[in-house]
BADREN-915752 format. One line per 3 residues: their letters; for each residue x, y, z of N, C-alpha, C, CB. Coordinates in nm, 2 decimals. Glycine has a CB too. Layout:
BADREN-915752
a) X:Y:Z:X:Y:Z:X:Y:Z:X:Y:Z  ...
end
This chain:
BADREN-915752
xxx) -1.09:1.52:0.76:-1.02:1.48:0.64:-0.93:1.35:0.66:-0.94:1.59:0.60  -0.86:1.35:0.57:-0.75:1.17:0.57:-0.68:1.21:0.63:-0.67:1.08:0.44  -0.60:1.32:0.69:-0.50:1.28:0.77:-0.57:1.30:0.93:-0.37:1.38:0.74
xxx) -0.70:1.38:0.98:-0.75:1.35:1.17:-0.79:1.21:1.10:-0.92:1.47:1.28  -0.80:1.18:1.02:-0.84:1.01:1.03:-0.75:0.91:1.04:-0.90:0.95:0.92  -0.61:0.95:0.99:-0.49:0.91:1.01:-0.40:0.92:1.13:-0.43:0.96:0.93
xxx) -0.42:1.04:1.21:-0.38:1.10:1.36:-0.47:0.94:1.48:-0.50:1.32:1.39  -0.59:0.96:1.44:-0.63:0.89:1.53:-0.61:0.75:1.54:-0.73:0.90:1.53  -0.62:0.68:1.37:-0.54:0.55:1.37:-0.40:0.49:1.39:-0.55:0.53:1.28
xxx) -0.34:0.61:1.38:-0.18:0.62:1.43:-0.18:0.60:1.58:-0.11:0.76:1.39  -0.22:0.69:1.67:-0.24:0.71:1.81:-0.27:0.57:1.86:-0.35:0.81:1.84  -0.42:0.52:1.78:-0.45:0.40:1.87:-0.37:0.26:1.83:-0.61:0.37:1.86
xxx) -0.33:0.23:1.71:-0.23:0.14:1.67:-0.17:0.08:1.75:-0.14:0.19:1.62  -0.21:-0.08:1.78:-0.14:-0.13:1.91:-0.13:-0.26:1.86:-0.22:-0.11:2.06  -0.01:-0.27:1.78:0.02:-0.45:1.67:0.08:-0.52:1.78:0.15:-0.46:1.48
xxx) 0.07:-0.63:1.71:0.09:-0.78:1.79:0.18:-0.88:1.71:-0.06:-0.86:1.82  0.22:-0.78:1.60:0.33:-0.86:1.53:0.37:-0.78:1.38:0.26:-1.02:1.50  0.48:-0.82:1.31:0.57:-0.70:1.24:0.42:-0.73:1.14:0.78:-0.72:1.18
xxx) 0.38:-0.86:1.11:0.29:-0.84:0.98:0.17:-0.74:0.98:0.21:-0.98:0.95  0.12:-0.71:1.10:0.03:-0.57:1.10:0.08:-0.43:1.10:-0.05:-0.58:1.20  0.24:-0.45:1.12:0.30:-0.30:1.11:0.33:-0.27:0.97:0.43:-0.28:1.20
xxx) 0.34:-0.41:0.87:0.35:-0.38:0.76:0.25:-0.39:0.65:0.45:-0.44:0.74  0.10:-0.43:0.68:0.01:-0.40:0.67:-0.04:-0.22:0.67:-0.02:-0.47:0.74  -0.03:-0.21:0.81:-0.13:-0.10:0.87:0.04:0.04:0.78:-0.17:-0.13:1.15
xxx) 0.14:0.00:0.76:0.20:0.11:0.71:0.21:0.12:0.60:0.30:0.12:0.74  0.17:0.00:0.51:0.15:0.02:0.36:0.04:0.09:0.32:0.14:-0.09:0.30  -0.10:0.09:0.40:-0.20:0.16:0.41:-0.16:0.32:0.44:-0.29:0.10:0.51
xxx) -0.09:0.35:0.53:-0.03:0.48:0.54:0.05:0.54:0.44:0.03:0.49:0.65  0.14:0.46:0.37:0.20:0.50:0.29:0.16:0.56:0.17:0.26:0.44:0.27  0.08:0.42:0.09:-0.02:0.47:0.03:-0.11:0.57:0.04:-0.07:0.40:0.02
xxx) -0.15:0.65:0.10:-0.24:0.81:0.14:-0.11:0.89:0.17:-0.36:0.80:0.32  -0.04:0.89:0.23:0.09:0.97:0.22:0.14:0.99:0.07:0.21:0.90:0.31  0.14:0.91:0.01:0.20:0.91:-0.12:0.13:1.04:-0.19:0.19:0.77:-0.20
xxx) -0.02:1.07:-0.17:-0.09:1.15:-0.26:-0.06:1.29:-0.22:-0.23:1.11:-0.26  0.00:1.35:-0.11:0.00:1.45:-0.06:0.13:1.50:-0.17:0.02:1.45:0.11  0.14:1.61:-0.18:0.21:1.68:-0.29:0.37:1.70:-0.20:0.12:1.86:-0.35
xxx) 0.40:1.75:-0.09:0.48:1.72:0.04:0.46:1.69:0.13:0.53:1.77:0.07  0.49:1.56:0.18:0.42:1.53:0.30:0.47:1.58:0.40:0.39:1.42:0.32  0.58:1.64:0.43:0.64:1.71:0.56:0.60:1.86:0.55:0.82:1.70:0.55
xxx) 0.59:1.93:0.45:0.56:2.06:0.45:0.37:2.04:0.50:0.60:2.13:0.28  0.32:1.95:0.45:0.15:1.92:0.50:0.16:1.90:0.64:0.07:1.78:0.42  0.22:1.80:0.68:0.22:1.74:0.84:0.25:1.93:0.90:0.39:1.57:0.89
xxx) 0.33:1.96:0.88:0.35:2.09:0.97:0.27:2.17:1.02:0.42:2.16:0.92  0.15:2.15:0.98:0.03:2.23:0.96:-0.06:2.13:1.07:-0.03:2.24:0.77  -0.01:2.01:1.13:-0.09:1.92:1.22:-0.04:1.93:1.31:-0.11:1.79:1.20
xxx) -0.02:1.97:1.42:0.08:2.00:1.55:0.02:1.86:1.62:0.05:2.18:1.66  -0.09:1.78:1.69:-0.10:1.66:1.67:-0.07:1.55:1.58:-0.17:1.65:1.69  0.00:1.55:1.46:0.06:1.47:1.40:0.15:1.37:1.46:0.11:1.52:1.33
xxx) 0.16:1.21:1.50:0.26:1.18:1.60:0.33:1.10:1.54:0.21:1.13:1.72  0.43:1.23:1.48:0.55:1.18:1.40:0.65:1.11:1.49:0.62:1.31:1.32  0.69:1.09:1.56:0.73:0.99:1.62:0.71:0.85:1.59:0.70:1.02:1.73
xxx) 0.59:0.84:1.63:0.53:0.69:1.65:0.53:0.67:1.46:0.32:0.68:1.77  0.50:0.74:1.38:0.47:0.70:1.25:0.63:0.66:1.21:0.39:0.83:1.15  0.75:0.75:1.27:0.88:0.70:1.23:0.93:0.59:1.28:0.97:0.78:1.25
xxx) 0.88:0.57:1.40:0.92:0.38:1.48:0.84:0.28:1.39:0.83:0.35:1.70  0.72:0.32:1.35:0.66:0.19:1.26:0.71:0.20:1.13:0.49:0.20:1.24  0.76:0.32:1.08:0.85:0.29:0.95:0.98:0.25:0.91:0.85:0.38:0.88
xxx) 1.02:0.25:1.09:1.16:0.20:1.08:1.17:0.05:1.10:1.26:0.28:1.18  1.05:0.01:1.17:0.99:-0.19:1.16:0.94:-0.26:1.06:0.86:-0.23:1.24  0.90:-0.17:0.97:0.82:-0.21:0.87:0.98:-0.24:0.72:0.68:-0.04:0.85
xxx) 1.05:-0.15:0.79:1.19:-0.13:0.67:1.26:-0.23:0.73:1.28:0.03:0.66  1.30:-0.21:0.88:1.39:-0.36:0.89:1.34:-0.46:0.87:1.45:-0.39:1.01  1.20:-0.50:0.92:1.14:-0.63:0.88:1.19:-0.69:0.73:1.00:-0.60:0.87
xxx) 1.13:-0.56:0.60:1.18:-0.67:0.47:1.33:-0.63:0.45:1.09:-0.65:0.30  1.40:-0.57:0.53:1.56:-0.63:0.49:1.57:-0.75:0.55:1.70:-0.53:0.56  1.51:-0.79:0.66:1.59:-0.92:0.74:1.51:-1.02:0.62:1.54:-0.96:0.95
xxx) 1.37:-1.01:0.55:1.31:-1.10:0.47:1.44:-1.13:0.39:1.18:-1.04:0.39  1.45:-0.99:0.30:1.55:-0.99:0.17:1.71:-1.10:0.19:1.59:-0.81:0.15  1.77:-1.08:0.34:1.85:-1.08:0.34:1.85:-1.24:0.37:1.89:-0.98:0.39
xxx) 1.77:-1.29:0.45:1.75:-1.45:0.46:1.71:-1.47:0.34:1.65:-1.51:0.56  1.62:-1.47:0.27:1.61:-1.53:0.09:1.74:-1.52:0.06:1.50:-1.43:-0.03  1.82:-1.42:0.07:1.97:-1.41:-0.04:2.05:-1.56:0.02:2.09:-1.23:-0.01
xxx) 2.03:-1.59:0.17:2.12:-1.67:0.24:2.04:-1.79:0.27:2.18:-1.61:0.37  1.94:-1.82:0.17:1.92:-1.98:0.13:1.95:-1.99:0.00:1.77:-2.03:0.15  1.98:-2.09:0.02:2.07:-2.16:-0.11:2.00:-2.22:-0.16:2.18:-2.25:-0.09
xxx) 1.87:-2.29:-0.09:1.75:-2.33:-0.16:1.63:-2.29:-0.22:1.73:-2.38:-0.12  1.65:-2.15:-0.22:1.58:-2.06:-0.30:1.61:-2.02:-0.46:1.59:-1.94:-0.22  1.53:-1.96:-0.50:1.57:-1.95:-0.66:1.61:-1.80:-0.63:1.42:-1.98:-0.80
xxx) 1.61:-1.74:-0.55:1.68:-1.56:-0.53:1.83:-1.62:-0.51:1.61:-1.43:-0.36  1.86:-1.69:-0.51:2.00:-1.74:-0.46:2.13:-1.63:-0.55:2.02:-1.93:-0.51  2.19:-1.58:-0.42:2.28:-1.48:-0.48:2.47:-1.53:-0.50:2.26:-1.34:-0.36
x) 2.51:-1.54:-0.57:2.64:-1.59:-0.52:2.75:-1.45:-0.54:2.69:-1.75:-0.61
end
């Protein structure tokens, strides 16, 4: 099913830069999103490697704060915040 297909793409996952962690997690998110709970479902996967899925969602989240936060701190942008 989508999540041993998800176990195994998770496992082998080996990026070379934040743009494929935020790629390859938007793809996960997206299929996570459809599950009705996704924590009560994962519990039921004792290989689930919730670990490694929480380090790529915690790269994937700092990445667009540092985006957001440099757009706010150019002044030559049209997001310009004062």
């Amino acid at each position: 099913g989508m999540l041993e297909g998800w176990i195994g793409k998770v496992n082998s996952f080996s990026p070379t830069d934040v743009a494929e962690v935020e790629r390859f997690m938007g793809e996960l998110e997206g299929d996570m999103s459809l599950l009705s709970d996704e924590n009560m479902v994962l519990k039921a996967f004792s290989e689930w490697p919730h670990r490694k899925v929480e380090l790529l969602r915690e790269c994937a989240a700092r990445s667009k704060d540092t985006k957001e936060m440099v757009t706010s701190l150019d002044v030559a942008s049209p997001h310009w915040r004062t």
